[in-house]
KOLBAVEX-316035 format. One record per residue (C-alpha): x, y, z. Coordinates in pm, whole numbers, plus 50000, padded with zeros to 5 digits. Example, Ala and Ser with C-alpha at 12.3 -4.5 7.8 and 13.67 -1.06 7.14 Angstrom:
// KOLBAVEX-316035
px=51230, py=49550, pz=50780 .
px=51367, py=49894, pz=50714 .
//
This chain:
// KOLBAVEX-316035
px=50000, py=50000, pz=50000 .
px=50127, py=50311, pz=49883 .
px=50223, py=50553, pz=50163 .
px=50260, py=50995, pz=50178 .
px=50496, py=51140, pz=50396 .
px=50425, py=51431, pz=50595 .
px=50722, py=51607, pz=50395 .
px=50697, py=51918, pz=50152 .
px=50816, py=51618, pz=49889 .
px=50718, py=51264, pz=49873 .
px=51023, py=51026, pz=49902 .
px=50842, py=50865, pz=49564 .
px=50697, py=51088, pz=49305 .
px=50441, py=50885, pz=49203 .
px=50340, py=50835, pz=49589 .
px=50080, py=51066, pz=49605 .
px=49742, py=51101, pz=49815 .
px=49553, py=51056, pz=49481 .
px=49715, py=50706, pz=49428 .
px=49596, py=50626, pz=49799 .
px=49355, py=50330, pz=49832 .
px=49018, py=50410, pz=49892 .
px=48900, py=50470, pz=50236 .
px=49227, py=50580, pz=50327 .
px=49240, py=51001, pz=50363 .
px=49562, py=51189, pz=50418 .
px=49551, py=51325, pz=50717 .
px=49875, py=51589, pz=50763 .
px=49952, py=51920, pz=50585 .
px=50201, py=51738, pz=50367 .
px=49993, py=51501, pz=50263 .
px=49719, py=51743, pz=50210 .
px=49977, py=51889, pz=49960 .
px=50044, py=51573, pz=49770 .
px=49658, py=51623, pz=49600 .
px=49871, py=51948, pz=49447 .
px=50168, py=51848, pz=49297 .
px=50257, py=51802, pz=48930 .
px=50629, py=51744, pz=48893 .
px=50536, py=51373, pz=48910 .
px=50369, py=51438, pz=48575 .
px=50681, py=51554, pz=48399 .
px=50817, py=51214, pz=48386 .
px=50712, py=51054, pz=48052 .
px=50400, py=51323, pz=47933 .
px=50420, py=51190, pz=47646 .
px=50278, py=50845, pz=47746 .
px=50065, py=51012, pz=47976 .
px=49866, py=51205, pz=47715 .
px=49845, py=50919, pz=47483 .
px=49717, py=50688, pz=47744 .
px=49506, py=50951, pz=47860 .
px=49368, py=51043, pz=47538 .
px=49248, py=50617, pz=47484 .
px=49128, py=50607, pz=47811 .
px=48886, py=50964, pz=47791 .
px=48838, py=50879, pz=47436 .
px=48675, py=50546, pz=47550 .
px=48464, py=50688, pz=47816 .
px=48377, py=50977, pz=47586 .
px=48223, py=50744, pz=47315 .
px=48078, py=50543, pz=47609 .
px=47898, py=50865, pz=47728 .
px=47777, py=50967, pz=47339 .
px=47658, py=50591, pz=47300 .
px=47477, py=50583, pz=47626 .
px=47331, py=50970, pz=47516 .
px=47197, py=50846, pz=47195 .
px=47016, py=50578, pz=47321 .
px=46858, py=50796, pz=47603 .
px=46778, py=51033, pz=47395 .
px=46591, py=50796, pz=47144 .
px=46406, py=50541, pz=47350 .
px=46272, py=50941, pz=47514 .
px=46222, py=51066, pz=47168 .
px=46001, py=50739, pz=47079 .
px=45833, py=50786, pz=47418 .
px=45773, py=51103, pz=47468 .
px=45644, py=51396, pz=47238 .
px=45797, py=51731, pz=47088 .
px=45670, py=51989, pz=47368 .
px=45712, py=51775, pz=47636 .
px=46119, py=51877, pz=47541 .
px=46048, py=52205, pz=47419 .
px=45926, py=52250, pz=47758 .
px=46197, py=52131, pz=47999 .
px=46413, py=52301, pz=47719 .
px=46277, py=52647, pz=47814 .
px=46345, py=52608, pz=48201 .
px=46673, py=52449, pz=48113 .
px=46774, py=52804, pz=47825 .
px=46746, py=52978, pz=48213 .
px=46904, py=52764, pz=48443 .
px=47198, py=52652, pz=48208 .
px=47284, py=53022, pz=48210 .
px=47354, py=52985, pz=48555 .
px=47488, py=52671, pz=48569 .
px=47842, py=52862, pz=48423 .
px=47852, py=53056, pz=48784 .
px=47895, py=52706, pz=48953 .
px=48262, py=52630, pz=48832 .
px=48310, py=53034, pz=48804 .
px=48583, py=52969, pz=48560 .
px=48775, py=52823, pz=48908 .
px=48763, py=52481, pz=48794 .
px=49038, py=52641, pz=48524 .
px=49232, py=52836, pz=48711 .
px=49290, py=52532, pz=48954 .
px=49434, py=52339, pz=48611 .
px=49589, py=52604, pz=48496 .
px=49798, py=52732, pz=48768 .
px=50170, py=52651, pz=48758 .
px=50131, py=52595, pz=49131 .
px=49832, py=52544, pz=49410 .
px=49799, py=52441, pz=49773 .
px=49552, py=52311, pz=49970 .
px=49419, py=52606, pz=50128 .
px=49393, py=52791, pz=49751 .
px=49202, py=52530, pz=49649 .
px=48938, py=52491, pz=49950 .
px=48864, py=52857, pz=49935 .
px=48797, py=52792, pz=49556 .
px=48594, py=52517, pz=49687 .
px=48402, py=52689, pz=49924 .
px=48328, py=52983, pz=49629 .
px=48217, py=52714, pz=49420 .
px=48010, py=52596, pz=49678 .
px=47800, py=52920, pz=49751 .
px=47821, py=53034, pz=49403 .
px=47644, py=52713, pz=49352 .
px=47357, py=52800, pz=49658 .
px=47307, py=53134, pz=49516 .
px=47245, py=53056, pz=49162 .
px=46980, py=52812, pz=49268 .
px=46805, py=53023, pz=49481 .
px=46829, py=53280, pz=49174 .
px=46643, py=53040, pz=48981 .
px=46364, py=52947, pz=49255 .
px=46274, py=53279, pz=49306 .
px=46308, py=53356, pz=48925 .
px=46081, py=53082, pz=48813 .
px=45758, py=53272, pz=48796 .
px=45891, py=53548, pz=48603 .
px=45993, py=53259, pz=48353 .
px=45668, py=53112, pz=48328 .
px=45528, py=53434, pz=48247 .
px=45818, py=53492, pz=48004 .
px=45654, py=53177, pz=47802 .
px=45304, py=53325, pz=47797 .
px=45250, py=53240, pz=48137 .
px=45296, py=52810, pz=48103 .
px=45304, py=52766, pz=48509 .
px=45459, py=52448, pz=48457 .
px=45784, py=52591, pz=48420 .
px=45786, py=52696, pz=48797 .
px=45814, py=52367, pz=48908 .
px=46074, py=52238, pz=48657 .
px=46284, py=52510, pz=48697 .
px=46285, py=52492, pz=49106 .
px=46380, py=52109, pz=49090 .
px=46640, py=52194, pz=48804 .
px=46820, py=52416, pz=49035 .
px=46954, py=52165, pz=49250 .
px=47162, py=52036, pz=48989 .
px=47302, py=52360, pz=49024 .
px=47404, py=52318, pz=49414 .
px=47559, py=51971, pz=49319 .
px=47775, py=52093, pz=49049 .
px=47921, py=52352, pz=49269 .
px=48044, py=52081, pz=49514 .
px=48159, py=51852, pz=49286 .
px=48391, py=52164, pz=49076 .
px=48722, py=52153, pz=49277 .
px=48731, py=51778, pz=49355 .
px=48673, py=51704, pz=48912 .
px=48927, py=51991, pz=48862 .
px=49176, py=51843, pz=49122 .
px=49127, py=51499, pz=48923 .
px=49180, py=51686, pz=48597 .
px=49500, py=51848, pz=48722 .
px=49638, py=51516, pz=48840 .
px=49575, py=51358, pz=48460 .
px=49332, py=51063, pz=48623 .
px=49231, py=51024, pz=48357 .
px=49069, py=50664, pz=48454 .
px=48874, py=50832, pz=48759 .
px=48730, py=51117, pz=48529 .
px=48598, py=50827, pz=48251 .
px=48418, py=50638, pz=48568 .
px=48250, py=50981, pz=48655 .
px=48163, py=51054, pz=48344 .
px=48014, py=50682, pz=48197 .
px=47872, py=50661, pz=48552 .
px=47695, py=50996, pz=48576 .
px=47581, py=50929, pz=48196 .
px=47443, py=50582, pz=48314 .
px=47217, py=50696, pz=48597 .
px=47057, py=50999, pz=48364 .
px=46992, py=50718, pz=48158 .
px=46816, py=50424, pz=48378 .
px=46668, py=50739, pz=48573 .
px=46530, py=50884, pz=48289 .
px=46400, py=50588, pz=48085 .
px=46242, py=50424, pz=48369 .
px=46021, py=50748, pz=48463 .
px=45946, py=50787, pz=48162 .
px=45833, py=50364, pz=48125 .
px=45628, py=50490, pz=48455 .
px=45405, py=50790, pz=48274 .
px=45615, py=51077, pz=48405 .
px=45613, py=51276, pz=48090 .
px=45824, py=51563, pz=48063 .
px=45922, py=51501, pz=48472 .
px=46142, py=51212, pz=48314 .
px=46382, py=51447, pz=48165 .
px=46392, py=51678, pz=48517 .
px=46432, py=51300, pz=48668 .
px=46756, py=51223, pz=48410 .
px=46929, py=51588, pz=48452 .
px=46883, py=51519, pz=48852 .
px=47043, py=51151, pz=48814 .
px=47314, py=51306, pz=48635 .
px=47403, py=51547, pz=48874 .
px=47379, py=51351, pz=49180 .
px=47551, py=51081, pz=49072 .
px=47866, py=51298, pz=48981 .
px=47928, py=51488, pz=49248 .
px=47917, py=51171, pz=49474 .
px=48165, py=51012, pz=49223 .
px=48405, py=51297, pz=49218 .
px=48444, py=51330, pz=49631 .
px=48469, py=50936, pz=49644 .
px=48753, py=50919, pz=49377 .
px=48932, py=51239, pz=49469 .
px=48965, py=51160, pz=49830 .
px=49034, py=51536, pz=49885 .
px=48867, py=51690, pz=50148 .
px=48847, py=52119, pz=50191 .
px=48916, py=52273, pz=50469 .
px=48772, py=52619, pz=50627 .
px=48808, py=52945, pz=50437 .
px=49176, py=53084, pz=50478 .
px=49261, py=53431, pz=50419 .
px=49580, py=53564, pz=50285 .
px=49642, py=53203, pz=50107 .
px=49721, py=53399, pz=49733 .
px=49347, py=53343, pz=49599 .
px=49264, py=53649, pz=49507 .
px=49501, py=53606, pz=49139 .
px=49251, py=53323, pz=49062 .
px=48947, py=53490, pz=49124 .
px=49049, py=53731, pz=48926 .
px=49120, py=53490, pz=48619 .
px=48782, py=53302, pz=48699 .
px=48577, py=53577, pz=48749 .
px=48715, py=53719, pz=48382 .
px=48658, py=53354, pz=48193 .
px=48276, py=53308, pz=48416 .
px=48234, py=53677, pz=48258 .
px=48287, py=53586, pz=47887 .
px=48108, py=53219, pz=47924 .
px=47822, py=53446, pz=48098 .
px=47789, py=53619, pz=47787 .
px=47842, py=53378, pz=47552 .
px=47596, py=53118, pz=47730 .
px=47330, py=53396, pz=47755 .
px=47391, py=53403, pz=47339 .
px=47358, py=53076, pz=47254 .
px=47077, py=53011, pz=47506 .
px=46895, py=53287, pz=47293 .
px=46770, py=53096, pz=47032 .
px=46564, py=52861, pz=47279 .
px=46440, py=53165, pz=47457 .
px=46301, py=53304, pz=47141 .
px=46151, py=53026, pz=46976 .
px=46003, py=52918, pz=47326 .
px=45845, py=53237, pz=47337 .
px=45718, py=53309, pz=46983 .
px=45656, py=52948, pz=46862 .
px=45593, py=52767, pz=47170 .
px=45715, py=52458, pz=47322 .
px=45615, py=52209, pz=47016 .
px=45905, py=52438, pz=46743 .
px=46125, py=52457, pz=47086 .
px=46126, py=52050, pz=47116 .
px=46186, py=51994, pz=46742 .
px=46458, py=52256, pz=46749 .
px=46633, py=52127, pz=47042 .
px=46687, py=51730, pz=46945 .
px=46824, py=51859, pz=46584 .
px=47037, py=52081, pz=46805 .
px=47148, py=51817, pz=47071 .
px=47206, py=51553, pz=46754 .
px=47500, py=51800, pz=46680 .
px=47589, py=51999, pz=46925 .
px=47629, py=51727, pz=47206 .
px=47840, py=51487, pz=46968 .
px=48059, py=51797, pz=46927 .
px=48074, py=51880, pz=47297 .
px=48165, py=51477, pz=47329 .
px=48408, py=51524, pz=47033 .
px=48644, py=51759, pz=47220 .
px=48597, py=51659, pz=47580 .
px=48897, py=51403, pz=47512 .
px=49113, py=51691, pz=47345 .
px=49008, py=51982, pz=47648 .
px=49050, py=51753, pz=47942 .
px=49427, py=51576, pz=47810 .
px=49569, py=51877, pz=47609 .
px=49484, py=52189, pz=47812 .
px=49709, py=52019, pz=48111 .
px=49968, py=51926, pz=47834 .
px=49965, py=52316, pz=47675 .
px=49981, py=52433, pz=48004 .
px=50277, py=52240, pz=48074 .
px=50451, py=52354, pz=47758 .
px=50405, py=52728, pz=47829 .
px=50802, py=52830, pz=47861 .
px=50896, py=52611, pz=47522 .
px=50689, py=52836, pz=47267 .
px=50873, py=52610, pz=46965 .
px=50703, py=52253, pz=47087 .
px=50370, py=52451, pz=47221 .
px=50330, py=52545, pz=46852 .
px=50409, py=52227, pz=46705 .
px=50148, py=52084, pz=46957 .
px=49904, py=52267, pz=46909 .
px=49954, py=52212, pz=46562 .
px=49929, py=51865, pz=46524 .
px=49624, py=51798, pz=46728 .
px=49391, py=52109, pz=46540 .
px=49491, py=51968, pz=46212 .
px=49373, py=51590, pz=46340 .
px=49051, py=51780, pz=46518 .
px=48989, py=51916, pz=46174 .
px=49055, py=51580, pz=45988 .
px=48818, py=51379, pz=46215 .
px=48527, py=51636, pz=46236 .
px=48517, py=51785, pz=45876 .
px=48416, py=51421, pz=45757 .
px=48123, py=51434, pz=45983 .
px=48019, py=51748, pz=45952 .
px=47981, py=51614, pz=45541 .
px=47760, py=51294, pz=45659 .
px=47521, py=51516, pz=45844 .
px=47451, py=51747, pz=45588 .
px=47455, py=51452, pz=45359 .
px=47196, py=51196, pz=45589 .
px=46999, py=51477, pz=45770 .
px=46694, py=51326, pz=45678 .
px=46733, py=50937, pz=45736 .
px=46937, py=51007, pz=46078 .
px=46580, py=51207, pz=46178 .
px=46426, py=50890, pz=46090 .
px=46537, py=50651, pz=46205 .
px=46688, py=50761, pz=46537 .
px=46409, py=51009, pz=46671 .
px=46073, py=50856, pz=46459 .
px=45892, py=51016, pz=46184 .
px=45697, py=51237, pz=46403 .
px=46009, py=51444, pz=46457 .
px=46066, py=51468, pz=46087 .
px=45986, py=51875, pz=46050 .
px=46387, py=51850, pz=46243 .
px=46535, py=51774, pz=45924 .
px=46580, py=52095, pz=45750 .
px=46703, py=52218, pz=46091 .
px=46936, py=51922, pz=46133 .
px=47085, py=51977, pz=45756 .
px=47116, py=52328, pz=45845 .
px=47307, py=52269, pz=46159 .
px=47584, py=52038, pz=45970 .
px=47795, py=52374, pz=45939 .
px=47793, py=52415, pz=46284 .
px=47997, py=52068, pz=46279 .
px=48227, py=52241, pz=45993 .
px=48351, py=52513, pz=46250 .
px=48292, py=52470, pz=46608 .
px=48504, py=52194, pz=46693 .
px=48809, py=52349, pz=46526 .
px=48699, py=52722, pz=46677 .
px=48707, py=52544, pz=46975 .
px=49035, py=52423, pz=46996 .
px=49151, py=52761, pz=46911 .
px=49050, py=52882, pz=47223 .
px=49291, py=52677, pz=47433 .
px=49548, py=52908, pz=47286 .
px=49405, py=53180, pz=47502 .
px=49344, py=52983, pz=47799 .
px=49661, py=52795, pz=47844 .
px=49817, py=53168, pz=47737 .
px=49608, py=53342, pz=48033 .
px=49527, py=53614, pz=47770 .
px=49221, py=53698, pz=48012 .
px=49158, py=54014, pz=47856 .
px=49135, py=53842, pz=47467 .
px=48906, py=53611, pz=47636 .
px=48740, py=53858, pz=47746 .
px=48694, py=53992, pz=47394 .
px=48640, py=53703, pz=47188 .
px=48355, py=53626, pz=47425 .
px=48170, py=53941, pz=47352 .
px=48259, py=53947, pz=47024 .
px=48125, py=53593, pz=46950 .
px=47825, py=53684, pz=47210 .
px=47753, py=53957, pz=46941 .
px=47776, py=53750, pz=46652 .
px=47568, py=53461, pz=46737 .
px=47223, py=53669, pz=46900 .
px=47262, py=53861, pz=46584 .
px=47215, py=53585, pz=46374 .
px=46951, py=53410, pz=46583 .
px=46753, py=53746, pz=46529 .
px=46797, py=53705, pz=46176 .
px=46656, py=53401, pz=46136 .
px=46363, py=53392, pz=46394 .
px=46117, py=53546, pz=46157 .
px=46150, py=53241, pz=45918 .
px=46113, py=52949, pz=46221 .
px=46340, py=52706, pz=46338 .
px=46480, py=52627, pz=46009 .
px=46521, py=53009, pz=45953 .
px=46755, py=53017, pz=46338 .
px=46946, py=52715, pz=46245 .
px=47042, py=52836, pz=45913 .
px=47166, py=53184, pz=46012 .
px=47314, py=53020, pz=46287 .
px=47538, py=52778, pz=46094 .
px=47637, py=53091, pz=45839 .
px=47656, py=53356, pz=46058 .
px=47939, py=53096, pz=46285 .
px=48099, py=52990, pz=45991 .
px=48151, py=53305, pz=45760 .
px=48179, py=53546, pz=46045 .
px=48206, py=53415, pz=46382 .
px=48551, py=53174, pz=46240 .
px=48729, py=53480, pz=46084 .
px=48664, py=53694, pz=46425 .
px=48821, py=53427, pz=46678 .
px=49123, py=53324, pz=46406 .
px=49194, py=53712, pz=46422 .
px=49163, py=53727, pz=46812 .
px=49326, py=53387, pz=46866 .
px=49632, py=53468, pz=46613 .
px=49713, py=53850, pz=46700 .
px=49983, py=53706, pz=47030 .
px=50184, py=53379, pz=47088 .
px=50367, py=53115, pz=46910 .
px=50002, py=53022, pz=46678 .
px=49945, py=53248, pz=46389 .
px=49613, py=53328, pz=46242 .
px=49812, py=53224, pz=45930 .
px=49882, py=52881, pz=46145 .
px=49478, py=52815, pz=46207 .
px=49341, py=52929, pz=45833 .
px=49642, py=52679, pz=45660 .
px=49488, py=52397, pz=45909 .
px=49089, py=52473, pz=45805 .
px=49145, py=52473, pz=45419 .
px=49409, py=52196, pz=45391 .
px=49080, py=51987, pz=45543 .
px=48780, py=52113, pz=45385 .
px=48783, py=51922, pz=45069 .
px=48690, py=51642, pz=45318 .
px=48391, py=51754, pz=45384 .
px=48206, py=51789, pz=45032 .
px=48408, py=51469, pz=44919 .
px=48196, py=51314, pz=45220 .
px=47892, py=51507, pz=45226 .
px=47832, py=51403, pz=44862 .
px=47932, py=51021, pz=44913 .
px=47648, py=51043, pz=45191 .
px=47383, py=51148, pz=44996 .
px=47499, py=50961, pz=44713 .
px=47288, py=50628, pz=44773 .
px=46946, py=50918, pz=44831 .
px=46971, py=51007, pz=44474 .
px=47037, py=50683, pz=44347 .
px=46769, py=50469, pz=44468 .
px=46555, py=50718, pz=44627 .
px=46303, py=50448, pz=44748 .
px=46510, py=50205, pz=44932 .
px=46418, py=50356, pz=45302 .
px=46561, py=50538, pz=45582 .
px=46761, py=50285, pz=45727 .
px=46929, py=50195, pz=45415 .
px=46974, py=50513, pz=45318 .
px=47173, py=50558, pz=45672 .
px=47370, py=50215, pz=45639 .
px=47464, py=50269, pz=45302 .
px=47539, py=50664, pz=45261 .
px=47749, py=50619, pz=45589 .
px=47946, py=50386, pz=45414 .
px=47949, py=50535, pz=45099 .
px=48070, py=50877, pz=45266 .
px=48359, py=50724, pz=45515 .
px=48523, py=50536, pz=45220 .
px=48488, py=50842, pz=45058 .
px=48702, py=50975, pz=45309 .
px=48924, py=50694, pz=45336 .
px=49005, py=50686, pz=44988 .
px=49053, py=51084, pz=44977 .
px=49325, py=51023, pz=45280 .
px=49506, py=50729, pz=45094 .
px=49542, py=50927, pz=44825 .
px=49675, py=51267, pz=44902 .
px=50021, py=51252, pz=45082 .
px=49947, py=51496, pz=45317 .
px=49674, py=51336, pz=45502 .
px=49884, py=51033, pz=45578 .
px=50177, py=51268, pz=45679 .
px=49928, py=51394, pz=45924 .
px=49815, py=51106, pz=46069 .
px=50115, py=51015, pz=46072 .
px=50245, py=51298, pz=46269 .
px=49993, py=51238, pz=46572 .
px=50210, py=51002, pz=46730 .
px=50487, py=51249, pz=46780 .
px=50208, py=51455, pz=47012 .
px=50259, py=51142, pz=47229 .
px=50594, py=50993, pz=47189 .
px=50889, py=51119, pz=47015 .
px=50794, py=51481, pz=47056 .
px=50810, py=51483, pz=47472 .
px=51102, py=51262, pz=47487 .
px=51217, py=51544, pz=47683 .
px=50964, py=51700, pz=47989 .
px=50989, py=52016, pz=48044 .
px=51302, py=52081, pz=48314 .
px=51494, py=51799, pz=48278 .
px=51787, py=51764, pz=48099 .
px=51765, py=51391, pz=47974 .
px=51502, py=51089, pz=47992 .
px=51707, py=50967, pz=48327 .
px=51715, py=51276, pz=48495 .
px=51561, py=51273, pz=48857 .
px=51528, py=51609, pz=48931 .
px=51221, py=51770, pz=48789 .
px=51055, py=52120, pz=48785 .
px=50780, py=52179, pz=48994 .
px=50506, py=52272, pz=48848 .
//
């Protein structure tokens, strides 16, 4: 059984108090401390992020798999408003959801160096950020209801919805702490476990006649379950506020990232608020499965690249030569793997309606072909912003986040007075031929990435997409009769070898995929302060 010393430095690096068996809590200062440290991590990176990346990669298409099937055996049982609906209470209290982690959850990753009492003030912040945004949305729930033409059903949904805001704010420091420490094993339990109770949770309420309740039931399960996951696998424990501890730099940082996630979340969050309001709760529930078909794949898509790479970038910040190259590497792959999707959606909007949600969801077709360009650029804007982040270029998040904020309730205004079709469509061109160009020019204007760097990356990979877009659709036109699910077999076939074969044969795909195993090996043969792949002594970090 591994055991911590009550030194400021373990006599084994790797002896830690988040390697200690469960049950068994450190109990001194120093071992307090252990939870902290990162100069452990130094020691082969390399392997670290690529075992990291298979092991949140897993757990990540685990969570999607588990998603999709919640989300139809729901769509089967349940109807279009009974989403819309919890999708209106959720446009609120998702908006305050973001002052749970209060951008802390970051700064406790991010920072080169933390102790124990930094971190339990965090904690505690998190904590009655957490109370207070739930008691914001109790007391705001009638105004809500009356927002939505006075539907008083909101008032209770929203009240039970905001305990899922108290939970998160418990469970903040104790995931970021995980996060920090690359456990990467313990964060793919939380996650497939959380994932698996919104599922039995909500499938079984709704087997029971619950309606709409089925879905408060799921986001409930969800949250419960992963706080209590986090505190068992973290085995860190807070202790009372401390003052004078060096906090106040991190509040700072969070409290300038919660500001532009605010703002953006009150953006995107927009287009449910309007539709709810002018179109009611039946448009709302067809809009918001289209949107969760892409949006939530996406999220999934770069959950594996935030939670292994941010650390890694973060790590790299004094070499600016291998940051680049980094960075470099994993956008183009991001942009490889996505751009082909983005192509089958667009291609197989239709049949994917069909024959995963039911043919009484089939007005979300136009809005799910509409929403493929979202799949074009957010994944690869996305990974742009770690370049701020891991930079702690607070004030250009600061403006991208208003600028983007801008951008996208602009566009939802553009397109309300044509439906949900009409918001998904200015959406997905407003993001694409405006939004991109705004955050490349942001993104690119400081450090080693050039907006030069992220334009070379998005055009070397968009032939992918209408090479695979129009193998999707390809077995539509030719026999138009042969049925949804045949459509979906054989146009997803038809479009990945369409990729396949465009990657075989152009030189500088394979060179690329090629190139991803230097992210993980060859490339961080070398950690960051030491001097050779023997070397003891190690940098704190």
């Amino acid at each position: 059984m591994a055991s911590v010393t009550n030194t400021s430095r373990p006599a084994n690096p790797a002896t830690v108090a988040g390697e200690l068996p469960v049950g068994i809590l450190p109990s001194s200062q120093g071992a307090q401390e252990a939870h902290f440290r990162t100069d452990h991590l130094l020691k082969n990176l390399g392997r670290r992020a690529f075992s990291g990346g298979l092991i949140t990669t897993f757990a990540q298409g685990a969570r999607f798999a588990l998603f999709m099937v919640l989300n139809i055996v729901l769509a089967r049982m349940l109807a279009p408003p009974d989403f819309g609906l919890v999708a209106m209470a959720l446009a609120w209290t998702s908006i305050l959801y973001i002052f749970r982690d209060a951008g802390l959850s970051t700064a406790t990753v991010q920072q080169q160096t933390v102790t124990h009492a930094q971190v339990s003030n965090l904690f505690w912040v998190n904590v009655l950020v957490g109370v207070c945004s739930a008691a914001v949305a109790i007391v705001s729930a009638p105004i809500m209801a009356s927002f939505y033409r006075g539907d008083e059903r909101i008032i209770p949904v929203t009240i039970w919805l905001s305990l899922t805001l108290v939970a998160g704010g418990a469970a903040v420091q104790h995931l970021a702490l995980l996060n920090r420490q690359m456990r990467f094993k313990a964060l793919a339990v939380i996650d497939v476990g959380s994932m698996s109770a919104s599922l039995v949770v909500g499938v079984v309420m709704a087997a029971l006649g619950f309606g709409y309740w089925s879905l408060v039931g799921s986001q409930l399960a969800a949250a419960g379950s992963e706080l209590l996951m986090a505190w068992i696998a973290s085995r860190w424990r807070p202790q009372w506020v401390k003052r004078g501890v060096g906090t106040r730099s991190m509040l700072n940082f969070g409290a300038s990232l919660t500001f532009a996630m605010l703002v953006r979340r009150i953006t995107t969050n927009a287009d449910s608020f309007l539709l709810g309001r002018y179109f009611g709760a039946h448009a709302l529930g067809v809009y918001s499965r289209a949107m969760a078909l892409v949006m939530r794949p996406l999220d999934q898509f770069l959950v594996p690249f935030d939670k292994v790479f941010l650390p890694v970038l973060s790590r790299l910040q004094g070499e600016p030569d291998r940051y680049r190259r980094h960075f470099i590497q994993i956008y183009s792959l991001i942009a490889l793997a996505s751009f082909p999707v983005a192509g089958v959606l667009l291609g197989l909007s239709k049949p994917i309606v069909l024959v995963l949600l039911g043919s009484k969801w089939i007005e979300a077709a136009p809005v799910l072909a509409c929403l493929a360009l979202v799949a074009l650029y957010y994944p690869v804007a996305g990974a742009s912003m770690w370049l701020l982040t891991t930079q702690r270029r607070n004030r250009d998040i600061l403006v991208s986040g208003i600028a983007i904020s801008v951008i996208t309730l602009v566009s939802f205004l553009a397109g309300l007075s044509f439906g949900a079709v009409g918001v998904a469509l200015s959406f997905s061109a407003f993001g694409l031929l405006v939004r991109l160009p705004v955050q490349y020019f942001i993104v690119g204007r400081a450090g080693p990435v050039t907006t030069s760097d992220l334009w070379a990356g998005f055009f070397k990979h968009l032939p992918m997409f209408f090479i695979v877009g129009l193998g999707a659709y390809l077995p539509q036109y030719l026999v138009p009769n042969a049925g949804a699910v045949v459509h979906c077999f054989a146009g997803g076939v038809t479009g990945m070898l369409s990729g396949f074969a465009v990657v075989f044969a152009i030189r500088a795909y394979r060179q690329q995929l090629a190139n991803v195993s230097q992210i993980f090996g060859r490339t961080v043969a070398k950690a960051p302060g030491q001097t050779s792949d023997s070397a003891v002594q190690t940098k704190a970090v």
